[in-house]
C-alpha positions in Angstrom: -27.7 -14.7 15.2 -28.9 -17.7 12.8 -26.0 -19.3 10.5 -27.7 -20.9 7.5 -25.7 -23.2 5.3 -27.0 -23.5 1.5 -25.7 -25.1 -1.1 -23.2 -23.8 -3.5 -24.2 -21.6 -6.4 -22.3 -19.7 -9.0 -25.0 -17.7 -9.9 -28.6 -16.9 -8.5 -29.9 -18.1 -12.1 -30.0 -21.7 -11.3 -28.8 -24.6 -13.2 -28.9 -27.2 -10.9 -31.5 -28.4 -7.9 -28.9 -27.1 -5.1 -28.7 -23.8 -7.3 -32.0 -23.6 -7.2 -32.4 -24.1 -3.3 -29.9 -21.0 -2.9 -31.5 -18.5 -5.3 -35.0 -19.4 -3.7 -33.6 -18.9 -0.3 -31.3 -15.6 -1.2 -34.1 -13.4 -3.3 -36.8 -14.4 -1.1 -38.4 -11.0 -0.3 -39.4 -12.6 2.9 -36.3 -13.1 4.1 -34.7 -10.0 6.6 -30.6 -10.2 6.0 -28.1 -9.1 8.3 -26.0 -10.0 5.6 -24.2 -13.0 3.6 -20.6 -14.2 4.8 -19.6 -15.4 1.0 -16.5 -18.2 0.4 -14.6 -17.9 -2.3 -11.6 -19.8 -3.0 -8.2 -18.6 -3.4 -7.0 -20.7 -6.1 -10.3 -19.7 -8.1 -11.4 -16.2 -7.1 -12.7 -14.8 -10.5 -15.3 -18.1 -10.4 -16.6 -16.5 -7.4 -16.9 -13.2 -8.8 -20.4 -12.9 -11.2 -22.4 -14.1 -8.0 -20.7 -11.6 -5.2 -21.8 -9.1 -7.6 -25.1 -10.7 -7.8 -25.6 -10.8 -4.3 -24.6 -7.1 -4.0 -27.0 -6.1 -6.6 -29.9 -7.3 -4.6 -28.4 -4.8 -2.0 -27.4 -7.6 0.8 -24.4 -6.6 2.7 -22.1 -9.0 2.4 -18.8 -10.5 4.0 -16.4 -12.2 1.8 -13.9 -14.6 2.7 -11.1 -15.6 0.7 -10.7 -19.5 1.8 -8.2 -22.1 1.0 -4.9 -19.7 1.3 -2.4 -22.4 2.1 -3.5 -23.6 -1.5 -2.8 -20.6 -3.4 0.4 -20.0 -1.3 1.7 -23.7 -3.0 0.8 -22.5 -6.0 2.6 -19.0 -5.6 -0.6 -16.9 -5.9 -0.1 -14.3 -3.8 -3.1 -12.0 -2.2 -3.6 -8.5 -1.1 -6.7 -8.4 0.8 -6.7 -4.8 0.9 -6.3 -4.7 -2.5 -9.6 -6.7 -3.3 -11.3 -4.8 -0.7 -11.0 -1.7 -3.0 -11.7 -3.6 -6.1 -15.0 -5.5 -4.3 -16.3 -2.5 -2.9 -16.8 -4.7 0.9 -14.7 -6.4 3.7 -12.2 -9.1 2.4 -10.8 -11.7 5.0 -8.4 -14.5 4.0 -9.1 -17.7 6.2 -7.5 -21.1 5.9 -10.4 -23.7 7.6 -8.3 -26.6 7.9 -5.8 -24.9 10.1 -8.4 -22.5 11.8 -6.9 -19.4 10.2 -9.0 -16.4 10.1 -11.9 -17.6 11.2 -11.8 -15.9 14.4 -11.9 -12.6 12.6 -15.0 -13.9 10.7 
């Protein structure tokens, strides 16, 4: 399996070179997708929010992972991964990288 690493994006309607980079790379109809393992971060999920749906629109299965928990735990967000699962419409995992949390799962 090949792990590519693009800049972040917000949206695949660029607004920026590193945008740009990503939305070239995601709708090229060359590419073959086993799918897109997309960070968000816990302390700013709705941000996240207008490109997941993006992304699904252009039918690529994707992965999302809820990053940065220990951060929304200090700031008394609490999350229900099941709960965004249902709401997403695809598999939801909560990771903290700094502390290798979750990331086996991924």
């Amino acid at each position: 399996m090949e792990v590519i690493d693009l800049p972040g994006s917000y949206s695949i309607y660029p607004n920026s070179e590193d945008e740009a980079i990503f939305a070239k790379y995601l709708v090229d109809e060359n590419k073959k997708y086993q799918g897109v393992v997309y960070i968000l971060e816990a302390v700013n999920i709705k941000r996240g929010l207008l490109l997941l749906q993006q992304i699904q629109d252009l039918g690529i299965p994707v992965l999302v992972v809820v990053n940065q928990i220990d951060e929304a735990k200090k700031r008394g967000i609490t999350l229900f991964p099941e709960k965004l699962e249902q709401e997403l419409g695809v598999k939801v995992l909560l990771t903290n990288a700094k502390n290798h949390i979750g990331i086996e799962e991924i």
